[in-house]
C-alpha positions as CSV (number, residue, x, y, z in Angstrom):
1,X,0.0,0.0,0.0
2,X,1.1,3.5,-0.7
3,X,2.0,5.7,1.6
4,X,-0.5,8.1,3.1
5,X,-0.7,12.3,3.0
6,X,-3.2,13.9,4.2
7,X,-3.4,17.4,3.0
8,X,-5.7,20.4,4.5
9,X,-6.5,23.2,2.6
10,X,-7.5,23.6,-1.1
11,X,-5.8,26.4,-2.2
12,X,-3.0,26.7,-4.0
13,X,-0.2,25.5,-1.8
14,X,-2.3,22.5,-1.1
15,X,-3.5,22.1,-4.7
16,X,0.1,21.9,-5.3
17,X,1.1,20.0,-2.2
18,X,-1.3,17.1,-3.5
19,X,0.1,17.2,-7.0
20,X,3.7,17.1,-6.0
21,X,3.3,14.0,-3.7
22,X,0.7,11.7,-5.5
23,X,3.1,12.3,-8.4
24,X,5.5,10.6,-6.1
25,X,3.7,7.6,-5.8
26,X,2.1,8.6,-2.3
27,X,-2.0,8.4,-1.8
28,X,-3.6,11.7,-1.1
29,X,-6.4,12.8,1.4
30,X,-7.1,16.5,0.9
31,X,-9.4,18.2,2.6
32,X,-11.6,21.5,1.5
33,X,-14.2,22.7,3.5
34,X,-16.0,24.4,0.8
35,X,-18.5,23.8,-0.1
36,X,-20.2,23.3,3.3
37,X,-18.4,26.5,5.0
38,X,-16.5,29.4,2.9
39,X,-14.3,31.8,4.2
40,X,-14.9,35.6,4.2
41,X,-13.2,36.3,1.1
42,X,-14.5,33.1,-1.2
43,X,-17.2,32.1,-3.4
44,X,-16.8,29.2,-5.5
45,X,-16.8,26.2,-4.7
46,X,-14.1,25.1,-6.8
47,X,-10.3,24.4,-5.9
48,X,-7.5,26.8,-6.1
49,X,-9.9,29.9,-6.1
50,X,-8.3,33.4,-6.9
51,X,-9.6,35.9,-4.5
52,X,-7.1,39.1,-5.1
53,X,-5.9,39.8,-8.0
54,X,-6.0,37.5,-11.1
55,X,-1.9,37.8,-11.8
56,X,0.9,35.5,-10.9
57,X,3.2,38.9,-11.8
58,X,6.4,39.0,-13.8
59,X,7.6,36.1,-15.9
60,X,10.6,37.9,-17.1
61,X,13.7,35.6,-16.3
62,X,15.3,37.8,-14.9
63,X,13.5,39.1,-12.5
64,X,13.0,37.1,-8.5
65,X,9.3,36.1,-9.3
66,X,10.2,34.8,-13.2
67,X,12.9,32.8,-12.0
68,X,11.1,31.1,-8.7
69,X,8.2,30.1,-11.6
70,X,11.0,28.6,-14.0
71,X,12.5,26.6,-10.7
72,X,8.8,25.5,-10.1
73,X,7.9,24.9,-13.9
74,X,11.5,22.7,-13.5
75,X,10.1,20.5,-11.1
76,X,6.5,19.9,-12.3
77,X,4.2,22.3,-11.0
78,X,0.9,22.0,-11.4
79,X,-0.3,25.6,-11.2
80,X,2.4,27.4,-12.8
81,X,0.9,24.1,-16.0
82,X,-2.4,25.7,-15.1
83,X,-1.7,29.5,-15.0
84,X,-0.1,29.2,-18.5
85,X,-3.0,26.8,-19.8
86,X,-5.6,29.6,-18.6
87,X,-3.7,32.6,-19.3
88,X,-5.1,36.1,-20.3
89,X,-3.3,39.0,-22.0
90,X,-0.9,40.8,-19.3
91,X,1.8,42.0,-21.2
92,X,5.0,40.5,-19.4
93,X,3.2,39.5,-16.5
94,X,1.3,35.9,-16.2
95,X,-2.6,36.7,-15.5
96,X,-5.2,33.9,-15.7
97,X,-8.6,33.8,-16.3
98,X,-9.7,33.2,-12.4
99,X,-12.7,30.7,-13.3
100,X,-11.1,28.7,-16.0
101,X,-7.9,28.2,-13.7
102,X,-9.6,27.1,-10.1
103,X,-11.8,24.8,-12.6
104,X,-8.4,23.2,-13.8
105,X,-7.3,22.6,-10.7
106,X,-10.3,21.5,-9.2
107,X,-10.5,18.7,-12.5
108,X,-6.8,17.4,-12.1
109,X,-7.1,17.3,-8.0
110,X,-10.5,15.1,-8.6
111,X,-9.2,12.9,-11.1
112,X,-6.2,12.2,-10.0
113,X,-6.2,8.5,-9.3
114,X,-4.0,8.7,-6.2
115,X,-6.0,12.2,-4.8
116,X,-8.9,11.8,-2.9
117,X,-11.1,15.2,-2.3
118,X,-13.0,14.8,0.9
119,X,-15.3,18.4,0.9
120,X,-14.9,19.0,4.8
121,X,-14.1,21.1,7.3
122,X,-11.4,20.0,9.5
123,X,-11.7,21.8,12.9
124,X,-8.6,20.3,14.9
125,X,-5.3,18.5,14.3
126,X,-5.2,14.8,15.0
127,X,-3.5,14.6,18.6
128,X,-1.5,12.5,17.7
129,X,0.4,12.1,14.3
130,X,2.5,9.0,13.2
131,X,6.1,9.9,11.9
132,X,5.1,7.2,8.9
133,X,1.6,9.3,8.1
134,X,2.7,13.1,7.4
135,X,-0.3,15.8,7.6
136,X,0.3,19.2,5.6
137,X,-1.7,22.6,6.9
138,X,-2.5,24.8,4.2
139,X,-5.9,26.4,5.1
140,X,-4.0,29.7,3.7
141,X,-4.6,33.6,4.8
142,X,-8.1,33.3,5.9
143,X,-7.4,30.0,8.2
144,X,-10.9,29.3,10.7
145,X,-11.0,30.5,13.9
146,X,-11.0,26.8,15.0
147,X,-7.8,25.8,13.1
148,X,-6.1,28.7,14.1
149,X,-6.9,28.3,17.5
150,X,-6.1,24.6,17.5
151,X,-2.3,25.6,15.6
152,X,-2.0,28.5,18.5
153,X,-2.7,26.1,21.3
154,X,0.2,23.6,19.6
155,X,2.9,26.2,18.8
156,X,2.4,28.0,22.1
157,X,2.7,31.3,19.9
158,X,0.3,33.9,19.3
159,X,-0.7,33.9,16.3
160,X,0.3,37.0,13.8
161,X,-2.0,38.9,11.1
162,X,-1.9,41.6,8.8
163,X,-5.1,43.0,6.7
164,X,-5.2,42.3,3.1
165,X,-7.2,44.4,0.5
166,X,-9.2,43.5,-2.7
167,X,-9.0,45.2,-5.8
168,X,-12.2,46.3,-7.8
169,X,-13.6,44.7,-11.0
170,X,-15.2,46.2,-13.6
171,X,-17.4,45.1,-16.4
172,X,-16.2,46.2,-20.0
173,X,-19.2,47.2,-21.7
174,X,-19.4,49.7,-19.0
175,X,-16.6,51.4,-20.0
176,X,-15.9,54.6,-22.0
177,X,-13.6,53.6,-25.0
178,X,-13.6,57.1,-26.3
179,X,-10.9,57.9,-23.2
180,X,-9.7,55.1,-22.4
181,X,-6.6,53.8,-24.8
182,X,-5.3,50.4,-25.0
183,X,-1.8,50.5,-24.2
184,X,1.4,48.3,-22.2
185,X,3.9,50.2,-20.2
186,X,6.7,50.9,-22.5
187,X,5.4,48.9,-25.7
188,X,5.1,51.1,-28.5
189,X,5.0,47.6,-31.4
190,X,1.5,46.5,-30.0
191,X,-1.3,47.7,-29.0
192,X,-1.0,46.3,-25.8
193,X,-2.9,44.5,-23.0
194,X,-3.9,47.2,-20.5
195,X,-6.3,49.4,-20.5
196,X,-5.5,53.0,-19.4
197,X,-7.7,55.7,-17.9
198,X,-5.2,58.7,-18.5
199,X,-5.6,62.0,-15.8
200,X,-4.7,65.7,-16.0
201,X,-3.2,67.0,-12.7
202,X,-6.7,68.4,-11.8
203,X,-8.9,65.3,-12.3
204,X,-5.4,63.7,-10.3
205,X,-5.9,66.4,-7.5
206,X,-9.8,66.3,-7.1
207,X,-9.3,62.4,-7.0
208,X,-7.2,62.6,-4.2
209,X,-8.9,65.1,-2.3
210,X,-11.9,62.7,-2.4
211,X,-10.1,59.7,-1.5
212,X,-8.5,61.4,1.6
213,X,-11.6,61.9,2.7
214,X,-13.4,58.7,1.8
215,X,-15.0,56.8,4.5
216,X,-13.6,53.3,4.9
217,X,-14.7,50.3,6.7
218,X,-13.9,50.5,10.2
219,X,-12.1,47.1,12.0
220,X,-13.6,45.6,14.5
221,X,-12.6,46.4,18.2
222,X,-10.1,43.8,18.6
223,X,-8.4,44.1,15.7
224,X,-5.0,45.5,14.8
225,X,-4.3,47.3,11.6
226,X,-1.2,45.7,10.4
227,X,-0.9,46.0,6.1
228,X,1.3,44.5,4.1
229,X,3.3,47.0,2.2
230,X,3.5,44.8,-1.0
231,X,-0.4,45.5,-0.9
232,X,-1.6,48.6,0.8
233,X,-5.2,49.6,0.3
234,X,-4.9,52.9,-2.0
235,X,-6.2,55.1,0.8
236,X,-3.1,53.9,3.3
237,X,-0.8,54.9,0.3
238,X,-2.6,58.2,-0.2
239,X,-2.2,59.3,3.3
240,X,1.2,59.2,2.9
241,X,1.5,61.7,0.6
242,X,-0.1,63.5,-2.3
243,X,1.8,62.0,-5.6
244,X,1.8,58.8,-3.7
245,X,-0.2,57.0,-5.8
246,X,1.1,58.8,-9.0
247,X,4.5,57.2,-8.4
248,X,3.3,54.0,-7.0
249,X,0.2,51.8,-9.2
250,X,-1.0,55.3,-10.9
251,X,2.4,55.8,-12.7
252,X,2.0,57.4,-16.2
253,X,5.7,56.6,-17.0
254,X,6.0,54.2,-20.4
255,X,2.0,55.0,-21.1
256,X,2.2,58.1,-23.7
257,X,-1.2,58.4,-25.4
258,X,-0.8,56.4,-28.8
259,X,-2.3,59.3,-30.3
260,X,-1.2,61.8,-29.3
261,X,2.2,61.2,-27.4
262,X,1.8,62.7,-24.7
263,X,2.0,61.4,-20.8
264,X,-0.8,61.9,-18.5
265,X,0.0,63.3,-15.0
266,X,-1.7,60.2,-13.9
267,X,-2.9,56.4,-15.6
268,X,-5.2,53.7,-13.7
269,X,-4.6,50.8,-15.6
270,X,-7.1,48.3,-15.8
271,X,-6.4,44.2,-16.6
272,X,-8.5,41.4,-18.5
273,X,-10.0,39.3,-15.7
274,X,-10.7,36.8,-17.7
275,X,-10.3,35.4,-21.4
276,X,-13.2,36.8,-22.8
277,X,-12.2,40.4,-21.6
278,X,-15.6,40.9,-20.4
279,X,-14.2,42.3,-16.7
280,X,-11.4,44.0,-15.8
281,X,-9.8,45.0,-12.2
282,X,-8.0,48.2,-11.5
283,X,-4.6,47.3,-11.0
284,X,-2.8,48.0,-7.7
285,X,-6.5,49.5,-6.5
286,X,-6.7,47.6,-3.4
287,X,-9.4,49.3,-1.0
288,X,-11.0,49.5,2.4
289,X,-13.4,51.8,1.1
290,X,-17.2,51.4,2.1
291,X,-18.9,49.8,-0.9
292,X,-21.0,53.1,-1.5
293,X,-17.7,55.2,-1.5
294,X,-15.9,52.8,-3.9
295,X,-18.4,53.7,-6.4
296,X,-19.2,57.4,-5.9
297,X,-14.9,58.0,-6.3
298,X,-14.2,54.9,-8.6
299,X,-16.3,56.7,-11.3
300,X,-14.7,59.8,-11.3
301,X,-11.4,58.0,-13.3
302,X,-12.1,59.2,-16.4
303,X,-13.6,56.5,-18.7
304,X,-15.1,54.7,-15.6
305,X,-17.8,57.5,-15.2
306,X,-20.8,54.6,-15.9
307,X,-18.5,51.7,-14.5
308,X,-20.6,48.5,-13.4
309,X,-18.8,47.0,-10.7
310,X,-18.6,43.2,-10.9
311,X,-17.0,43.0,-7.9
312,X,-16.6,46.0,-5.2
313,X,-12.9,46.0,-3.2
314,X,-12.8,44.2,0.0
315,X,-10.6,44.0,2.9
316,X,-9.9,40.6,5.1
317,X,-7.9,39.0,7.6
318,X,-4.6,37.1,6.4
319,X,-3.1,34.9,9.4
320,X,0.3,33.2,9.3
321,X,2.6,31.8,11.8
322,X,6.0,32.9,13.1
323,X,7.9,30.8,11.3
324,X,11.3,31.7,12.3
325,X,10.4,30.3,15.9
326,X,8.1,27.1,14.6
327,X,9.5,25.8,11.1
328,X,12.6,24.2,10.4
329,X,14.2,24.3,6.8
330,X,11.9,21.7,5.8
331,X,8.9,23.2,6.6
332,X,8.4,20.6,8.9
333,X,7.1,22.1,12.8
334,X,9.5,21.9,14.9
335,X,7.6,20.8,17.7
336,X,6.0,17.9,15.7
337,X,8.3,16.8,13.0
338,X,5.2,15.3,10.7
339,X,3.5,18.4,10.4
340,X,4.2,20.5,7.6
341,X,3.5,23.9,7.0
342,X,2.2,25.4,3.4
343,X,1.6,28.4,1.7
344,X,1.0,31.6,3.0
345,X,0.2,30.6,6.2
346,X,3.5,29.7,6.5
347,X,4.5,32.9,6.4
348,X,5.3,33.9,2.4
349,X,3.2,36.4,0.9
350,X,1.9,36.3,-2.8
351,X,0.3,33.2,-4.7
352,X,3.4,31.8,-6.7
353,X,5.3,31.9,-3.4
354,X,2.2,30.3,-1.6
355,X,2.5,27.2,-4.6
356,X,5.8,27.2,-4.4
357,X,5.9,26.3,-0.3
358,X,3.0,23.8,-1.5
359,X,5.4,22.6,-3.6
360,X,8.4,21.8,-1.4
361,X,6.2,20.5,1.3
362,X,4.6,17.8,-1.0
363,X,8.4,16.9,-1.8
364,X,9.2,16.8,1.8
365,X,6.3,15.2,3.2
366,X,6.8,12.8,0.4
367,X,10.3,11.6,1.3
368,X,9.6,11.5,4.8
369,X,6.1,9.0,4.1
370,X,8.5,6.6,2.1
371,X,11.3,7.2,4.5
372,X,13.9,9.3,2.2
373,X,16.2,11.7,4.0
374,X,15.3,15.6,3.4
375,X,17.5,17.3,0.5
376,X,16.9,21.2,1.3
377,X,17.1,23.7,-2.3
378,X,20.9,24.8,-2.6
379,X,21.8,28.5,-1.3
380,X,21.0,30.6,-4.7
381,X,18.0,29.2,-5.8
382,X,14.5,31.1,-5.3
383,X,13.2,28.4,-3.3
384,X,16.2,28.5,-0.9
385,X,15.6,32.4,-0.7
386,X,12.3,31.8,0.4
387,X,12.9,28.8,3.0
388,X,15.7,31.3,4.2
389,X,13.4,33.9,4.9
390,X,11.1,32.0,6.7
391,X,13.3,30.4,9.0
392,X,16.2,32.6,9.8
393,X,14.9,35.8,9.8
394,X,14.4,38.0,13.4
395,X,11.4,36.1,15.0
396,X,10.9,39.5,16.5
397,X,10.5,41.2,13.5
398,X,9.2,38.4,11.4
399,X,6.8,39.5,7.9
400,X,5.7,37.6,5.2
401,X,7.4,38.8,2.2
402,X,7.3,38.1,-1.6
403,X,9.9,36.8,-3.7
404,X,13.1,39.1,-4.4
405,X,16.5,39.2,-5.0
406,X,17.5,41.0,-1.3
407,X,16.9,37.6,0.0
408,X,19.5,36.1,-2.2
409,X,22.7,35.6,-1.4
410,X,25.5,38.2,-2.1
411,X,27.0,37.7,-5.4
412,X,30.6,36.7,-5.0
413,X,31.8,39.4,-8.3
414,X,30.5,42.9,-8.6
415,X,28.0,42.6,-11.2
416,X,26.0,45.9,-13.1
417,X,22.9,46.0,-11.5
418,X,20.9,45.5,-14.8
419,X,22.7,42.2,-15.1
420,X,22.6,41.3,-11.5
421,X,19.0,39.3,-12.2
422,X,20.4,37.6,-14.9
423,X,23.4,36.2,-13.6
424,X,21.1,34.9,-10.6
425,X,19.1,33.1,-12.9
426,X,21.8,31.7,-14.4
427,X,23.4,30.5,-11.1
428,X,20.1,29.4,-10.2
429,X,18.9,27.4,-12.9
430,X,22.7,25.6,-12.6
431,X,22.0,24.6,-9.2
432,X,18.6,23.4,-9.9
433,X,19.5,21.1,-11.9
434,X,21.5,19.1,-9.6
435,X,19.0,19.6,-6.8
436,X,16.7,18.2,-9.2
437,X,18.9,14.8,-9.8
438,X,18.9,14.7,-5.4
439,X,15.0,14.7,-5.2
440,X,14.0,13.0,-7.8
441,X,12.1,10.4,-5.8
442,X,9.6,7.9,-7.5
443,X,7.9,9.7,-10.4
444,X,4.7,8.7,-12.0
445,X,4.3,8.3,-15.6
């Protein structure tokens, strides 16, 4: 009999989790409580559900993001197969059409004939967990109250959390072609694959003025307002300063009006949400906003003045441990070696990243279920970079962070900093390829 995984959490990381060790010859038991319970933040009942935005971000090689999707595309993954199987224009960035990606990973998780989907909530941890019968957590960013409670009561750590904010969407019949141009940052061949609602420095100004003023939706009593600064709700940014936003997800650099030539003071770029470009989302438009103000200010943007909002911006809790004091390189918990940690409740912020610790603890849990020692990902690599963060950083201090190059090693030479992502990639890919050889493990056809 195969070994035995049980997963919990259908998300990404444990999507991927599932993947990784079935295709290892292990049997899978993963867990989703939808649909029977969903979280704040969902609404489909399907697997692997998007609920920010609908991009996996750069998949230029030489940038930290690109190269941790090559190391993942390297060793099989099944979302970074399903991203590019479901993909929607985005210019140099990987977007997927939401629906058509969750139902992908939903079809390969249910006919997978070592996977088994069991649709229920799990409340509490088995008290006791066999060395031989591994169990990865990875109920993501909006973890129950009962799970959370049960992982607080095991770690003996309080649990940390941040707020995390939801970006509009938009219907595209709804919006005014006659101002808005089609255009991508900096691509003058094509006609591009954003939208761009282009502002004078008064329409900038009254927009700001409104949005400093804007009524937001308050937190509850007990809560703490802790933001992630990869993904600050547009009102946090604009109270910070005036041009803010016009140097942060409003930037009109590399977006001259193909007619004209000219660059507007500011551009809200808008994305395809899905293949049939019936929706799009405001990029970097993240908001606590009260549902009513989201709509009175939203349709100021020029070419959004009759906007039909799909979805309204949102706002929700994202938990995650401290993993510098729990995890160990592995991803293992330290205090019970055949619990593994995934995603972004392990503390990695961002959905490639949240896969990618999916991935490595499928590998791990894998190993350890047919009794393999633990090969880590060699110092230079994306994954390591990410492992490195999450267990050696100041447990004091601890964030969740996204991918990028300040957690790589030094390089040894002084490179040009325009080469520097390069020459990682390079270094990286070399290494993966050996690492690859080390965890090969048994491999299904």
């Amino acid at each position: 009999m195969p070994a035995t995984i049980q997963i919990i959490g259908g998300g990404l990381a444990g999507c991927e989790a599932a993947w990784q060790a079935a295709e290892r010859g292990c049997a899978v038991e993963l867990y989703e409580m939808k649909p029977f319970k969903f979280s704040p933040a969902h609404e489909s009942e399907l697997l692997g559900e998007l609920v920010c935005s609908n991009s996996l971000r750069s998949n230029a090689p030489d940038s930290a993001v690109g190269l941790l999707k090559e190391e993942m595309r390297r060793l099989n993954s099944l979302v970074i197969r399903a991203a590019e199987a479901t993909a929607v224009p985005a210019g140099s960035a990987l977007a997927v059409d939401r629906g058509h990606f969750a139902a992908h990973l939903t079809k390969v998780m249910e006919e997978h004939p070592r996977i088994t989907v069991i649709r229920q909530e799990v409340t509490e941890l088995p008290q006791t967990i066999q060395a031989s019968s591994p169990v990865i957590l990875a109920t993501g960013p909006l973890t129950s109250e009962a799970m959370t409670a049960c992982l607080v009561e095991l770690t003996g750590e309080q649990h940390l959390a941040f707020y995390d904010a939801i970006a509009p969407i938009v219907a595209a019949d709804s919006l005014n072609m006659d101002i808005i141009y089609r255009k991508s940052r900096w691509d003058d061949k094509s006609p591009g694959d954003y939208l761009n609602c282009p502002m004078s420095e008064a329409e900038y100004e009254h927009f700001i003025d409104l949005l400093a003023t804007a009524q937001t939706v308050p937190l509850k009593s007990f809560e703490k307002e802790k933001y992630f600064e990869g993904c600050l709700p547009i009102e946090v940014m604009c109270a910070r300063g005036r041009d803010t936003l016009r140097f942060g997800p409003m930037k009109p650099v590399g977006l001259a009006h193909p007619r004209t030539g000219k660059e507007a003071h500011a551009v809200v770029q808008l994305r395809a949400e899905n293949r049939d470009e019936t929706a799009y989302n405001l990029v970097g438009f993240q908001t606590k906003l009260t549902y009513t103000e989201q709509k009175r200010i939203f349709r100021i943007i020029p070419g959004l003045e009759q906007a039909e909002f799909v979805r309204l911006g949102s706002i929700h809790r994202n938990t995650f441990i401290c993993a510098p004091a729990l995890l160990d390189s592995s991803l293992q918990l330290k205090k019970r070696p055949s619990l593994f940690l995934a995603g972004q409740l392990s503390g990695v912020e961002g959905y490639v990243e949240s896969a990618a610790m999916g991935l490595l603890a499928g590998i791990n849990a894998a190993r350890q279920a047919t009794k393999q020692v633990f090969v880590p990902p060699p110092q230079g690599t994306a994954f390591a970079a990410l492992v490195t963060h999450l267990t050696q950083s100041d447990p004091a201090h601890f964030q969740p962070s996204n991918i990028n190059f300040g957690l790589f090693p030094t390089l040894a030479k002084k490179v040009r900093k325009k080469d520097r992502g390069a020459i990682r990639a390079e270094q990286a890919l070399q290494l993966m390829e050996l690492w690859q050889k080390d965890i090969a493990g048994v491999l299904s056809s």
